[in-house]
N, C-alpha and C positions, 0 to 999 in steps of 0.2 A: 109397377111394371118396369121391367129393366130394357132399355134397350141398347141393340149392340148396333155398333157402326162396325160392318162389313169391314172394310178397306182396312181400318187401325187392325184390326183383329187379322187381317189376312198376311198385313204387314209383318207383325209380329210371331204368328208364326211360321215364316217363312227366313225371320232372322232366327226362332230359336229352331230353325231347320239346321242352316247353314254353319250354326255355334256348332251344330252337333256335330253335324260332317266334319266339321273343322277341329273337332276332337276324337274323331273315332275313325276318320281315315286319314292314314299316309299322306305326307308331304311327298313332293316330287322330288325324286331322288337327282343326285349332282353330283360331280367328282370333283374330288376334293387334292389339288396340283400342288405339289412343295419342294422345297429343297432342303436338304439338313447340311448346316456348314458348322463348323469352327470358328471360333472368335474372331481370325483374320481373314474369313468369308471360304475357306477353304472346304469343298465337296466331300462329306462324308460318307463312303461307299460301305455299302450293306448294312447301313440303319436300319432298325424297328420300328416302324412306325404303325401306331396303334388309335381310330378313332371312332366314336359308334357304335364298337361291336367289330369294328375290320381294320384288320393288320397288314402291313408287306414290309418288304425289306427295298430299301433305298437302293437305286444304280450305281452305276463306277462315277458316274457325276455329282451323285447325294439327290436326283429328282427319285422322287416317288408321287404314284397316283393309288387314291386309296376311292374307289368306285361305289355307288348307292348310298353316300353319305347322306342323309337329312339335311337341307340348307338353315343355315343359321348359325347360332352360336354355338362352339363344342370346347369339348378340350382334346388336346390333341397329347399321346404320350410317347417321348423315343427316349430309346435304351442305345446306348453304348457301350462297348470297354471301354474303359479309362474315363468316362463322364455316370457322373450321376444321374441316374432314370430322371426327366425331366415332363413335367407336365404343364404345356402352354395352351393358355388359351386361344384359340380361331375363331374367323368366321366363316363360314361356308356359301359362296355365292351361289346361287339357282344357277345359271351360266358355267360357272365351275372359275375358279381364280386358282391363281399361286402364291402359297403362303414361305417367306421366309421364315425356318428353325434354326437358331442360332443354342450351338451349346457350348459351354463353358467345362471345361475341364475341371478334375478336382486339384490337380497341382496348375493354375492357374501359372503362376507364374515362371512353370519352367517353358509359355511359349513364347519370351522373350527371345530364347535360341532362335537364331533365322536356321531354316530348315530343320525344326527340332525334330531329332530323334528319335520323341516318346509319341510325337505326335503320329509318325510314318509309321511307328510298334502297335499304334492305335488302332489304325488302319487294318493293320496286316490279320490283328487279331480278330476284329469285327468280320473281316472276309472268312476265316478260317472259321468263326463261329457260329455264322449264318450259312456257311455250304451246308449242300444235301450230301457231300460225298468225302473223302480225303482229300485235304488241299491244305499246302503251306504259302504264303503269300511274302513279298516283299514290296514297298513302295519303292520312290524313287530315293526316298532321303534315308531308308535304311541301306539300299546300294552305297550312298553315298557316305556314309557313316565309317568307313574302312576302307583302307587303302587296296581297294578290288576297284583294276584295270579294264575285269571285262567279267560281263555277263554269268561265267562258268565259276568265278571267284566270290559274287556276290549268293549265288545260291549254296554253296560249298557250306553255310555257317546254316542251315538247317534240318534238322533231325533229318537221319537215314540219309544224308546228300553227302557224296566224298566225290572227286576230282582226280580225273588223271591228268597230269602234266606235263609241260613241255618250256623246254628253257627257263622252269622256275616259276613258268605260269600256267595259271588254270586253264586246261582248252576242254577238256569233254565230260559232260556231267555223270557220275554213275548213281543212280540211285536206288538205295536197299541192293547192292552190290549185283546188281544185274548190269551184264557189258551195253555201253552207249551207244553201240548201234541199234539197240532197242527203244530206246529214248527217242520219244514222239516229239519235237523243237517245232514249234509253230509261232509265227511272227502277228500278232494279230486276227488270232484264230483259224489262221490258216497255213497248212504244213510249208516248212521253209526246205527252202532249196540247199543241196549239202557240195559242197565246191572240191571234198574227197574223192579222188577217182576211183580208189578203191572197196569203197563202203558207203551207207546211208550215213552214218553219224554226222551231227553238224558241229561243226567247229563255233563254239561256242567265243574263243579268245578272238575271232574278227570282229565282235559287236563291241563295240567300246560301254561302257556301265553308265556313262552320261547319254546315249542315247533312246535310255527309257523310259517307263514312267512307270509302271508295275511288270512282276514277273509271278505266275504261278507255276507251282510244282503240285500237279494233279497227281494224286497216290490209288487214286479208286476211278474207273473210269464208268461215264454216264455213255445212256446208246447216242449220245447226237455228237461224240466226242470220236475221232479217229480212233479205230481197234488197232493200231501197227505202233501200240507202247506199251510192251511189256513189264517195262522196268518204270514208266509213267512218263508224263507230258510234264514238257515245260512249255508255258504261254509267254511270251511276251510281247507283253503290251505297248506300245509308243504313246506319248501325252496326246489326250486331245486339249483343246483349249474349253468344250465344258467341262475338262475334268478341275479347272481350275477356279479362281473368281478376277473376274475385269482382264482387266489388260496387265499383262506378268513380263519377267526378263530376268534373266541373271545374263553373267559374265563369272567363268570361274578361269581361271590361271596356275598351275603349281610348275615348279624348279624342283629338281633331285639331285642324288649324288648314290653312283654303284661305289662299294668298299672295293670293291674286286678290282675294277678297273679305272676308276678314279671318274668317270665320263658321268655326266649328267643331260639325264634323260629331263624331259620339258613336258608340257600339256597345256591346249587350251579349248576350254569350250566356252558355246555362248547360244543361247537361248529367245527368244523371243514370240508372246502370243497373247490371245486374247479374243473376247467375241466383240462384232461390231453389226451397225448397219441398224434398223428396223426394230426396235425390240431386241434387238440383240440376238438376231438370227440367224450370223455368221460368227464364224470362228476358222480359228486358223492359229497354227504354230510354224514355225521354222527354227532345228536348231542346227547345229556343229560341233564339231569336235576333231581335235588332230591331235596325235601325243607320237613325243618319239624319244626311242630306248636303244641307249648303245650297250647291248650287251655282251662281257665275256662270262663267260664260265669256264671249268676247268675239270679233267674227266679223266679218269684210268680203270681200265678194264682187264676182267681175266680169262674170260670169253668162257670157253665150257672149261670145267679139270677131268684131271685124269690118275688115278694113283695118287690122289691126294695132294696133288699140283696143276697151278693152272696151266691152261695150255699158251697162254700168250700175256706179256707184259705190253701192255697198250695203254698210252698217253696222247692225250689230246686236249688241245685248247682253242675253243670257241672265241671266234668276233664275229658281233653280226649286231645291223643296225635295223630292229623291228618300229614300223608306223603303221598307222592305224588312223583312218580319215573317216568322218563318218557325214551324213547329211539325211535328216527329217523332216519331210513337209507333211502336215495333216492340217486339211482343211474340212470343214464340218458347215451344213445348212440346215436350220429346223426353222422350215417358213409357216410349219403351224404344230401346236401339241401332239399331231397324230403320222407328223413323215419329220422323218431324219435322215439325212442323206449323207455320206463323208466319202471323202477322197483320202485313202494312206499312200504313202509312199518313202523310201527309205531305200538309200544309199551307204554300203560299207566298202571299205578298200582293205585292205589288209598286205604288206608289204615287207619280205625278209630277207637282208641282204648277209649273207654269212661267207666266213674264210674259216677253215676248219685246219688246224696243222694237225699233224700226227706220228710219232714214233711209236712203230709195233718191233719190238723182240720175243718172239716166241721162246717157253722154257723147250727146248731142243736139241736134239743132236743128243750128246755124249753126258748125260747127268750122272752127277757121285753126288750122293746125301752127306751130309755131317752129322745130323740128329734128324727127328722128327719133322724139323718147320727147317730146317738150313742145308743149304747146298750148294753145288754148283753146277755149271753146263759150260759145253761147246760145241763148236762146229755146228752154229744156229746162224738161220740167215735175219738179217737185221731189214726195215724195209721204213721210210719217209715219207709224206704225201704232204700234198695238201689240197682242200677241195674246194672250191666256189660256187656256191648255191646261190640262184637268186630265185625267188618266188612272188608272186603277187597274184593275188585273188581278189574277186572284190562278188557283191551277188547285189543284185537290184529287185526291188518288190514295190509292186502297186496293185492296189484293192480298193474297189470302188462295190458300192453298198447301202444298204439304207434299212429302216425300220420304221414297217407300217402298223398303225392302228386302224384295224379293219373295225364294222359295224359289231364282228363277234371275233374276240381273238385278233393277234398282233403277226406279221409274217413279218421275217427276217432274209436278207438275199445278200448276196455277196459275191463278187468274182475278182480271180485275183491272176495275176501273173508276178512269175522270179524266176532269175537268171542267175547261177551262180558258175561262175567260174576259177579254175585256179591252172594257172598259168610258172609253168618252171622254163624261167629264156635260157637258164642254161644251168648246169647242173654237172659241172667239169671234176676232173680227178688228176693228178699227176702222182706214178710211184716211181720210186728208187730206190733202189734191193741191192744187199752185197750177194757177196757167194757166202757159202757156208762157214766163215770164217769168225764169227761172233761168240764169246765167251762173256761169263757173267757169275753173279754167284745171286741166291736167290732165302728169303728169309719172309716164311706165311704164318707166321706166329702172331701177328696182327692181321685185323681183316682188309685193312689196307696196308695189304703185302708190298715187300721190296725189293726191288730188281736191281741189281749196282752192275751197269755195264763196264766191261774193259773199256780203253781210254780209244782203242781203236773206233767201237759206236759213235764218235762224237768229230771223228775225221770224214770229212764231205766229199772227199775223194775214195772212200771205200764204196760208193754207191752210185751205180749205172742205171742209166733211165730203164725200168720196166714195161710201160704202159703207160699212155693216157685215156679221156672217155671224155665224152659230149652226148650229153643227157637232155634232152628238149620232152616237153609233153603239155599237154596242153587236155584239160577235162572242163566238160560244160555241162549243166543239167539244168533243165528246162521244165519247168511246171507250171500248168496252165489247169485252172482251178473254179468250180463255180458250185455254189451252194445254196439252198433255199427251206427256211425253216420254219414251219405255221402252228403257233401254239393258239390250243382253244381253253377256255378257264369251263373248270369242272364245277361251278357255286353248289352243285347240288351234294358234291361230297364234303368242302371246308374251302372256308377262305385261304386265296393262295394256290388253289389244287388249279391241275389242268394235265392236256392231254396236247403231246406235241410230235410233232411228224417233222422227217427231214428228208432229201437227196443232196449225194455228191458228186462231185466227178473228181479227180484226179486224173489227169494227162502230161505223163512224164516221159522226157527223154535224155537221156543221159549217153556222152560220148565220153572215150578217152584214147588220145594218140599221143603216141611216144615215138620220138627217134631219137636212136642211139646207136654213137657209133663211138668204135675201142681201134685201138693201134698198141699193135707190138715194137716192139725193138723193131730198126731196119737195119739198112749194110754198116750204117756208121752209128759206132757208139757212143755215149758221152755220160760223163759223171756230173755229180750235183757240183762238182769244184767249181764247172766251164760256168755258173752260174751265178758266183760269189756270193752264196749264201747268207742271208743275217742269222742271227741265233737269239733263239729264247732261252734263257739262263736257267728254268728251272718254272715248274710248277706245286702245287699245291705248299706254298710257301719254303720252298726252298727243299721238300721233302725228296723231288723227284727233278733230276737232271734234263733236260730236255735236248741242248743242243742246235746244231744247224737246220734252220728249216727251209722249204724249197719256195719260193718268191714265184708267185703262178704268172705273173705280167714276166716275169724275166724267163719262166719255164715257155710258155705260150712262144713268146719272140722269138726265142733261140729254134726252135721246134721249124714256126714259119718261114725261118730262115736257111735254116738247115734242114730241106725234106725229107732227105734220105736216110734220117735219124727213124722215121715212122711207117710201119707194115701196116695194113686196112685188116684187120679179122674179121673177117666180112660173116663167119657161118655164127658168132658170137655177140656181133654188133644185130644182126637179121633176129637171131631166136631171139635176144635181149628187148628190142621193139616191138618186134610182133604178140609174143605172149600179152602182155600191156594194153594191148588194143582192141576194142569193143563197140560195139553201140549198142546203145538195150531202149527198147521200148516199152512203155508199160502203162498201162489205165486201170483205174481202178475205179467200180462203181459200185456206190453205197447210197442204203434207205435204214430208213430205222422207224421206230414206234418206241415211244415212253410216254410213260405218266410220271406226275408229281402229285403225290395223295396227300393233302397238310388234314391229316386224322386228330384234330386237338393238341394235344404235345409231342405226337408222334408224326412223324414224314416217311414216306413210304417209294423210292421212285425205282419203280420195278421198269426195264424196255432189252427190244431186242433188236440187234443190227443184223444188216447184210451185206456184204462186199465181195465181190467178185472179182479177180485178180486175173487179168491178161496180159502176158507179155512175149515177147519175143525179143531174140539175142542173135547176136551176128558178131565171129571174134575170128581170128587168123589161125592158119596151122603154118609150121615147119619144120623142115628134118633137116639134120646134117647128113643125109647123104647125097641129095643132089645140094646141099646149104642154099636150098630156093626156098620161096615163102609159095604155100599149097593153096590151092582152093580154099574161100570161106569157110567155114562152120556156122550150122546157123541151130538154132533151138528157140523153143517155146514151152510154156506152160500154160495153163487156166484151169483155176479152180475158185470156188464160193464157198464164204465160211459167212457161220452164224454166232453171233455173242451174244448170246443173252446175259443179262444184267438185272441185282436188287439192289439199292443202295437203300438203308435206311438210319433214321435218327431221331432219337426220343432227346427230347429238352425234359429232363428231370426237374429243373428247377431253373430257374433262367441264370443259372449259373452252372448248372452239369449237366454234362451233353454226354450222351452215350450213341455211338456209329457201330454199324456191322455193314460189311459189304460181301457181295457173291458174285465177279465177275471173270471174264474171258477177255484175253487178247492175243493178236500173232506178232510174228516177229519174222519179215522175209528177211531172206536170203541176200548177202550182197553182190553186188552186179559183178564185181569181178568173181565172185563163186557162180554166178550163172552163169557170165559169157562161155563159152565151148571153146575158146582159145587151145589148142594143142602145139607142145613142142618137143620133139625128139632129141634125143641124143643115141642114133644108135650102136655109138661106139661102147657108151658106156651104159646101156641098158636102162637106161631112164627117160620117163615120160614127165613132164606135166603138166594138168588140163584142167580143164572147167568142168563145174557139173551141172548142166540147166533143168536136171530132175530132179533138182535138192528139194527137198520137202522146205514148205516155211515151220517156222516153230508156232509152236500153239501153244498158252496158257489159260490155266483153272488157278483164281487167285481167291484167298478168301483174306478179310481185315474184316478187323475187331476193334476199337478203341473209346477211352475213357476222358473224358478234358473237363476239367473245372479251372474257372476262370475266379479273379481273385476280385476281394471286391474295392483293391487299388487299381492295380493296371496290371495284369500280368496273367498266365496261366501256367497250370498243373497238368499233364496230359500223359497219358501212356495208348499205346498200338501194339497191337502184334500182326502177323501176318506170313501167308503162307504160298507160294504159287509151286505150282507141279506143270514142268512143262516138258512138253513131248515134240520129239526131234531135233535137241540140241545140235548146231554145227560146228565142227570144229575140222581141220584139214590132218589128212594123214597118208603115210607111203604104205605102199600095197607092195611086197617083196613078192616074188615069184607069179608075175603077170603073163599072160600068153595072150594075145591077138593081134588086131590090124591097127595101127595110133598112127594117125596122121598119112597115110597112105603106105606104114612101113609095117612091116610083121615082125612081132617079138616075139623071143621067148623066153623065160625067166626074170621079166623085166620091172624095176620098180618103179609105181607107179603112183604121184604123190597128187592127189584132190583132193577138192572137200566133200565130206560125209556127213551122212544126221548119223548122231549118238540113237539109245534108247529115248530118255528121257532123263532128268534133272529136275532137282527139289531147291526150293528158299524157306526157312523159314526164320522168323526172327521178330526181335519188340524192340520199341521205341520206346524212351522215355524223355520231356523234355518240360523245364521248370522256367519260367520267366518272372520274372518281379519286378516292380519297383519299390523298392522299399520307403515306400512314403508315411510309412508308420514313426520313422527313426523320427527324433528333436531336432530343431532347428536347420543348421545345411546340412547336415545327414538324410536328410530325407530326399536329397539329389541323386542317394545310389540305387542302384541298380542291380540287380545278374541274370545271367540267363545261363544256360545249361540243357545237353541233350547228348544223350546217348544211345549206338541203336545196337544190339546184340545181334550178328548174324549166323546163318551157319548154313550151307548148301551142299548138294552131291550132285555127280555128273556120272552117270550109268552109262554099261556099254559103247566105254572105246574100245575099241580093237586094239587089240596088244597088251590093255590095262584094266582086264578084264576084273583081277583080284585088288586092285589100287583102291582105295577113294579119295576122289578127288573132288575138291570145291568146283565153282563155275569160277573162270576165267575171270578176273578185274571183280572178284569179292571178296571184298573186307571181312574178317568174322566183326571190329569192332570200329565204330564209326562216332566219334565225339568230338562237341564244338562246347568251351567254356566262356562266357565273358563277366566281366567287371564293367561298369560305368558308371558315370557320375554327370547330369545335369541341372545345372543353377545358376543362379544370376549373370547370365549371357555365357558359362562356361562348360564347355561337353570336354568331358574323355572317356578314350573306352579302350581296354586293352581285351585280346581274343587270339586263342588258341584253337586252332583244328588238327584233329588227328583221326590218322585213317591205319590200322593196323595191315600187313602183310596180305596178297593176292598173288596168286597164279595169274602168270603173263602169260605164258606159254606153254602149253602139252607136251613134253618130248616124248622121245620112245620107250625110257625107265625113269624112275624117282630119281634119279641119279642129272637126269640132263631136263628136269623141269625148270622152266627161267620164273621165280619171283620178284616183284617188286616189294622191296622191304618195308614196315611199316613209317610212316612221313607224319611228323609234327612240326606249326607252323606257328610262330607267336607274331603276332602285327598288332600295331597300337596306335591311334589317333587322340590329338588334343585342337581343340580351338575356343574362337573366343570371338565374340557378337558383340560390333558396336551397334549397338540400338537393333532394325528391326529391317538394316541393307548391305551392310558390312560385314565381312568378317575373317579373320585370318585362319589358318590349319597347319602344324606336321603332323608328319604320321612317319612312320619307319611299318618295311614289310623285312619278313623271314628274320627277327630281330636276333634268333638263336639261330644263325646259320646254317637252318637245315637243310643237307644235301638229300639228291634223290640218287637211291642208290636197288640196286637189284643182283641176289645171286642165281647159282646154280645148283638145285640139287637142296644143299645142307646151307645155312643161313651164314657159315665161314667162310663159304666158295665166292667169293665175291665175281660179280659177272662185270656191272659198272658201278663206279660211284662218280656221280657229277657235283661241282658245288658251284654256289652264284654269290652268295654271299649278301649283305646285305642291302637294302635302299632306303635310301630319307627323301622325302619330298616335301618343299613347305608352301603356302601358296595362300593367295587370296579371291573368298567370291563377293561377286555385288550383285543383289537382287533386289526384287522391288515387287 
């Protein structure tokens, strides 16, 4: 007989109960907390991180959370550009823990560089290769990599990115040659405030380049993204202190020298951040920066021709001493894994104090040719000035914010305020005109043509005070901003998927006042003699004579002293201020829906937006026949537009990426084309006014593109891309007007606003190659290149007048390329770099004949330095090293309209970081 003891038996199987359970069901799932750095702890943004079966891509800090992990032991795998796919083993706590990923470069040793180069190229590449949509990226150390001043100069060096400029530097970004006031500029995610009283565009040259941390240039836009960037967004980002490791600091310093005018310009920033407290659940940076530029240049122009002659011989020479102050505070709280809380905030000044001389001789009066290009003239009046601008802007922004992890899905909020301002304290002129008594001979067989004045031009007593002016104005815009954005995770379509919702507001106000007031001649005259003139001997090296010029301290006093030298124009000082003067109000309010579909290797992020535009305008009228300023004007619009959007992308192979995008955007109208400002002239039958029923522009964009990424560090990419956009604006005079303008009634009168075109086309391809060639033998394998080119071409339909023309869009390049060279090794970087932007319509005239173009601009600049160890290290650089002027004609590409030169700069300098 066998007997069983109950209990052992019951025992037993109730352990091989539990074995079983304990193999046939699920562990409790955990989330599994990490960070991806760099060898010297540095936040790798938009890693791969892969473990279990689930994948994401790392934040702008390098955390990632990878959700429903198994607890225990795994392996965990992330992919980088520039680093070999790495697979480290984890543990995975029930709890949930943070795991440190540390990767290792495959040119290990070129991050001896402090601030290395390849390491920022690393960066820039992983963001671009992890977006769902178009987007070019730069860090802070490829800003810093080139002698680029300011923000508008560091993005200039990326595919389809070309720059208009001003005194030699980059201020406003154009890209895929659509005009900058399309160009969506947000500071932080949030639209920035534009200190132009005349337009939306933001001035790019007040942000100093050392006050950032990253900048994108978005080319395809997503629904939770502003619709008002036709031409694309540029982001920029401020450091936060997680975007770093521990506690950080530099000190950077450089010295210059202008060829032109011998003066050296200086620079100093300085930095300092890090987290502290509890776990390390604060953080904080503060930086600065101040730089200052004494610069001249040197300019002669030919204004419009006529007959194959310009109409005027004008010489001018620039001094003016530009600074630029800048201040960043960001502070940051994450007192637990699921709330992040931060405070931005950022301080710019911007500051230009200029003296402008000037000699104008018009070709006039009595000409006899001698050949083709030679001739001469008389009985032309001669005229001298000079003018003193002072300007200072500065704009302030702060945004406070946070990011919750809710039970399901993470919500985002944010609200922001900025103040930009720009402030001209005075903005004076003085002329002094002969009689008709000026002779000359003239020689345009070169494109910078030659004018040889008789000896009389250069006697300071042939010229009587004509006119002075006193130009004050003052523009403010005000944006007051709050947003809120809840994404939920889709698990049931693919890891990564989700479905996200947004509102915004925008509440903008923007003013501009101007007074200005002109003086004629009075009972007593005086010549520039009574003022003892100094004289500048000559410009553009000795080619062009310049003569006595008028001393604005000595013009001023004598003036103040003597009143009865100055008559009040009072109907020309009134119409001059008032037209200028507006206040525009305007809110915009937007929602959206999108998804993010991750289909296997395919990404899907189809959404649609809504915004609603209301505003209102209020601007001055007045006429010259009572020369009173009239009753207000006032106007309004409101209208709602929809954009729908597909962004999609297949990862072919984790190294080729194929994108197609299907998107809309608008493009409003600038506030001075809205204000209803009107000004008569009924002597002379002209009007002109505002138009507050301008249509916005709307855009249908389509992109396409191809990128394969190399398996050193570098990629192969090509784009194309196409938008059709309907109701282009451009301004134009109405000849033979009849009505009521301003409270006067005309008849046959011309009448110059702004209008929408038909429509206008872009379309064009990018191509853009990066390497590091780390395949070469020994210190060869420190070089480098990069390379991009973008092909453009557009038409501008239905102007009035230019009906049979075709014509590009305004400020578009057909051809847009950046070259580099570089080399880093054993603590030594250089890099030399070429940008060129081929020829653009500036301006629409009335025939081909009086179009103003900007001529095509190439630009060589070149940095070297050298890293002691891993806190040190020295730099020059030299900018514009081929002394390229920026020049524009009239018409035919011989008419020369201006050419400016600056000549070159060297700057040498040393940073200390830590």
């Amino acid at each position: 007989m066998i007997r069983i003891n109950k209990g052992a038996l019951l025992r037993r199987v109730s352990a091989l109960a539990l074995a079983s359970l304990a193999v046939s069901a699920p562990a409790l799932a955990a989330d599994l907390r990490g960070r991806v750095v760099d060898a010297a702890g540095a936040p790798l943004p938009g890693a791969w991180v892969e473990a279990g079966g689930r994948s994401t891509t790392a934040g702008p800090d390098g955390r990632f959370v990878l959700s429903n992990v198994v607890p225990g032991a795994t392996d965990v795998t992330v992919a980088y550009v520039g680093y070999s796919a790495s697979t480290l083993p984890v543990t995975v706590a029930d709890a949930g823990n943070e795991v440190l990923l540390t990767l290792k470069p495959t040119d290990e040793v070129s991050e001896v560089v402090v601030s290395s180069a390849r390491a920022a190229e690393r960066r820039s590449l992983q963001v671009k290769k992890v977006a769902d949509n178009f987007v070019e990226a730069l860090y802070a150390n490829d800003v810093g990599k080139l002698p680029d001043q300011n923000v508008a100069e560091a993005v200039r060096r990326l595919p389809g990115v070309s720059v208009a400029n001003d005194q030699g530097e980059g201020r406003y970004v154009i890209i895929r040659g659509v005009d900058p006031r399309y160009v969506n500029v947000t500071v932080n995610g949030q639209t920035a405030a534009a200190p132009e009283p005349d337009s939306r565009q933001v001035k790019l040259d007040d942000i100093p380049s050392a006050m950032i941390g990253s900048v994108k240039v978005i080319k395809s836009l997503t629904a939770d993204l502003d619709a008002s960037a036709i031409a694309g967004q540029v982001d920029i980002v401020t450091l936060s202190a997680f975007d770093r490791h521990g506690i950080f600091g530099s000190l950077r310093g450089d010295y210059g020298q202008f060829d032109l005018n011998d003066k050296n310009p200086y620079q100093v920033d300085a930095q300092l951040g890090g987290t502290f407290g509890p776990d390390g659940q604060f953080g904080a940076v503060v930086s600065a920066n101040y730089s200052k530029r004494p610069v001249e240049s040197q300019n002669v122009a030919g204004a419009s021709w006529a007959n194959g002659l310009p109409t005027d011989f004008d010489t001018r020479d620039y001094n003016l001493v530009r600074e630029r102050t800048g201040f960043v505070g960001n502070f940051d709280w994450r007192p637990t894994d699921d709330v992040q809380l931060y405070l931005r905030s950022a301080y710019s000044k911007f500051t230009d104090h200029e003296t402008r001389d000037r000699f104008r001789l018009p070709i006039a009066g009595t000409i006899v040719s001698s050949s083709a290009t030679t001739g001469s003239f008389t009985k032309a009046t001669g005229t001298r000035y000079v003018r003193r601008r002072d300007e200072d802007d500065n704009t302030k922004t702060v945004s406070v914010g946070g990011r919750f992890n809710l039970p399901v899905g993470h919500l985002d909020v944010d609200a922001a305020y900025s103040r930009a301002e720009k402030t001209d304290p005075l903005r004076s002129e003085f002329q002094f005109a002969t009689g008709k008594t000026m002779a000359g001979t003239y020689d345009t067989s070169d494109v910078l043509f030659l004018v040889t004045p008789t000896a009389t031009a250069y006697d300071p007593a042939q010229y009587t005070f004509k006119s002075t002016n006193y130009d004050r104005r003052e523009a403010v815009e005000e944006l007051k901003q709050a947003r809120a954005d809840y994404s939920y995770p889709l698990a049931m379509v693919g890891e990564g998927s989700e479905l996200k919702v947004g509102a915004k507001l925008i509440d903008r106000s923007k003013t501009n006042d101007r007074d200005y007031t002109t003086y004629d001649p009075g009972a007593t005259a005086f010549t520039l003699a009574a003022l003892n003139p100094p004289t500048l001997d000559s410009t553009y090296d000795g080619r062009y004579k310049f003569g006595p010029m008028v001393n604005y301290e000595a013009a001023q006093a004598y003036v103040t002293a003597h009143p009865a030298t100055l008559k009040l124009n009072v109907a020309k000082s009134l119409s001059t201020a008032l037209l200028s003067d507006y206040d525009v109000s305007e809110k915009i309010y937007a929602g959206y829906a999108m998804a993010t579909l991750k289909l296997g290797r395919v990404t899907l992020v189809p959404g649609l937006r809504v915004e609603t535009t209301d505003g209102d305008y209020t601007a001055k009228t007045f006429n010259n026949v009572t020369s009173k300023q009239g009753p207000d004007t006032t106007g309004s619009n409101k209208y709602t537009n929809w954009f729908p959007s597909l962004n999609a992308k297949m990862d072919v192979t984790d190294r080729l990426v194929l994108r197609a995008a299907a998107t809309t955007a608008i493009g409003r109208p600038d506030y001075v084309s809205l204000a209803p400002a009107i000004t008569v002239d009924a002597t002379a039958d002209t009007v002109t006014q505002g138009n507050p029923g301008l249509k916005p522009l709307l855009s249908a964009n389509l992109d396409a593109g191809l990128e394969y990424y190399l398996p050193g560090q570098g990629v192969l990419s090509v784009a194309a891309f196409f938008k059709d956009i309907q109701d282009p604006i451009f301004t134009q005079t109405l000849l033979n007007q009849s009505g009521t303008y301003g409270g006067v009634a005309l008849t046959g009168a011309a009448v110059t606003t702004p209008l929408n075109a038909s429509k206008a086309s872009i379309a064009g391809i990018e191509f853009n190659a990066q390497s590091q060639l780390t395949f070469l033998p020994g210190a060869l394998d420190g070089f480098g290149v990069g390379a991009n080119l973008a092909l453009i071409d557009s038409t501008l339909r239905g102007v009035p007048g230019r009906g049979v023309d075709s014509l590009p869009l305004a400020q578009q390049s057909k051809t847009v390329a950046t070259a580099q060279l570089f080399y880093e090794k054993y603590g030594f970087s250089a890099r030399v770099a070429y940008s060129y932007r081929s020829k653009f319509l500036y301006t629409i005239g009335a025939d081909q004949g009086s179009d103003v173009w900007w001529d095509d601009h190439g630009q060589l600049d070149a940095r070297a330095a050298y890293a002691f160890g891993k806190t040190a290290s020295i730099f020059i650089e030299g900018s514009n090293l081929n002394d390229e002027p920026w020049r524009t004609f009239v018409g035919s590409d011989h008419h020369l309209g201006e050419n400016e030169r600056y000549g070159r700069t060297f700057r040498t300098g040393v940073q200390l970081s830590f």
